[in-house]
C-alpha positions as YAML, in Angstrom:
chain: A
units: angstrom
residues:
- id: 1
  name: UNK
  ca: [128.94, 152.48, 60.41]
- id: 2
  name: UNK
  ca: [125.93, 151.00, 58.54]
- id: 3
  name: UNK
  ca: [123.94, 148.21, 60.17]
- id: 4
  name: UNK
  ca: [124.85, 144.96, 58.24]
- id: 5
  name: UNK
  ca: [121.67, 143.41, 60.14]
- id: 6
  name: UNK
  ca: [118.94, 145.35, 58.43]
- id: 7
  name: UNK
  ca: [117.65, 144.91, 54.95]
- id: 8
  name: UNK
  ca: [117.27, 147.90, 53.97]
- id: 9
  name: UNK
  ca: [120.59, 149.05, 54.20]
- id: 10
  name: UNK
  ca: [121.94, 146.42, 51.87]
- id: 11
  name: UNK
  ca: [122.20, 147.09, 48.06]
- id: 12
  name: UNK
  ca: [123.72, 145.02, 44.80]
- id: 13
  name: UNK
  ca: [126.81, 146.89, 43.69]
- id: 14
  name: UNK
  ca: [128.13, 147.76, 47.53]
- id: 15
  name: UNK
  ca: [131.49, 146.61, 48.79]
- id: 16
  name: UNK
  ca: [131.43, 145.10, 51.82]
- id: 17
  name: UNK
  ca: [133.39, 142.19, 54.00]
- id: 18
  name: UNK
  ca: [131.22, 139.14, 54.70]
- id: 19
  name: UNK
  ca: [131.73, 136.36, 57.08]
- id: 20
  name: UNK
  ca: [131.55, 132.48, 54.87]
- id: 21
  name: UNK
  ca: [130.42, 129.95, 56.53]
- id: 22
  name: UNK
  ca: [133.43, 128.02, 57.15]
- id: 23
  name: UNK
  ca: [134.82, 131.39, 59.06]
- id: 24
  name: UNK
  ca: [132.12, 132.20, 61.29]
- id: 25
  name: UNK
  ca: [134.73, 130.01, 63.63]
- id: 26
  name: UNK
  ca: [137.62, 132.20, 63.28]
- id: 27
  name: UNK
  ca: [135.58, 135.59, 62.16]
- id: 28
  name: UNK
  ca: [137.92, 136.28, 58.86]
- id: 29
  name: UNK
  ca: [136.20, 138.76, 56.97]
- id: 30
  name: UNK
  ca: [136.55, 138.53, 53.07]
- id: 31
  name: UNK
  ca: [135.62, 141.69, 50.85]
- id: 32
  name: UNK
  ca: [133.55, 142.06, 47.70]
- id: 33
  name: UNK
  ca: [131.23, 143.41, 45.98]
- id: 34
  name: UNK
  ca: [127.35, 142.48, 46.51]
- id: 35
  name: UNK
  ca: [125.92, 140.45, 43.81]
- id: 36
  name: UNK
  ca: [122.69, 139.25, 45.34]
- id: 37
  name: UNK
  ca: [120.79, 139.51, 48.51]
- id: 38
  name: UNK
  ca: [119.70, 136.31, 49.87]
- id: 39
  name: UNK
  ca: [117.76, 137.37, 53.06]
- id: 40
  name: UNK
  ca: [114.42, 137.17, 52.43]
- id: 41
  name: UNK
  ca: [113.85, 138.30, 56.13]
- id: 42
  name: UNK
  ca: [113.80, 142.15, 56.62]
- id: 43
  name: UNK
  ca: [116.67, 142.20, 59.10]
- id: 44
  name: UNK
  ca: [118.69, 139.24, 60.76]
- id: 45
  name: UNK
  ca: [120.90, 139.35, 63.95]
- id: 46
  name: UNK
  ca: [123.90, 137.83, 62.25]
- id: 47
  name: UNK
  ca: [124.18, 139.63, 59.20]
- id: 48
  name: UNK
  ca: [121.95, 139.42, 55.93]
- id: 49
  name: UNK
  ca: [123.07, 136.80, 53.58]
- id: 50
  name: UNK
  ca: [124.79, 138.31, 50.52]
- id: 51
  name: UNK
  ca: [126.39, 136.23, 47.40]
- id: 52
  name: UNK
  ca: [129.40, 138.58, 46.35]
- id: 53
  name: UNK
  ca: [130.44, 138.96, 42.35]
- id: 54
  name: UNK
  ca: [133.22, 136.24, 43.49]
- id: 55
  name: UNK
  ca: [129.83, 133.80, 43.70]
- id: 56
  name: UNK
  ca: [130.69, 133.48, 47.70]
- id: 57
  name: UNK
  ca: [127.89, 133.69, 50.05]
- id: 58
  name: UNK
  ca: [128.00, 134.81, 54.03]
- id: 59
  name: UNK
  ca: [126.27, 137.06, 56.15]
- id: 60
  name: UNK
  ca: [127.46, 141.04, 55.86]
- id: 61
  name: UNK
  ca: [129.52, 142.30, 58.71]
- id: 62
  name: UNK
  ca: [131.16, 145.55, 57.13]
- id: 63
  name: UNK
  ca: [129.32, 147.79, 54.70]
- id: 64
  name: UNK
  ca: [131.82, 150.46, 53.18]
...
């Protein structure tokens, strides 16, 4: 599995499942598409911050 924690390995167009905010709680995973990467930061230990075609934002636990 790809590391959702490193920069590098994140790219606009890839489906993925992010955590939102309001589900790091619970840890329900939603799936998209990546629209932007919001990470400035090379890596991050929770995920990099993506904001999918759907316009939601959370940090990227699942790269397919």
């Amino acid at each position: 599995m790809i590391d959702g924690t490193k920069r590098a390995n994140i790219k606009s167009g890839m489906s993925v499942a992010i955590v939102l905010k309001q589900d790091q709680s619970t840890g329900l995973l939603t799936d998209g598409i990546i629209r932007d990467i919001l990470t400035k930061s090379t890596t991050h230990p929770h995920g990099i911050k993506v904001r999918l075609m759907s316009r939601e934002v959370g940090r990227v636990k699942e790269i397919y």
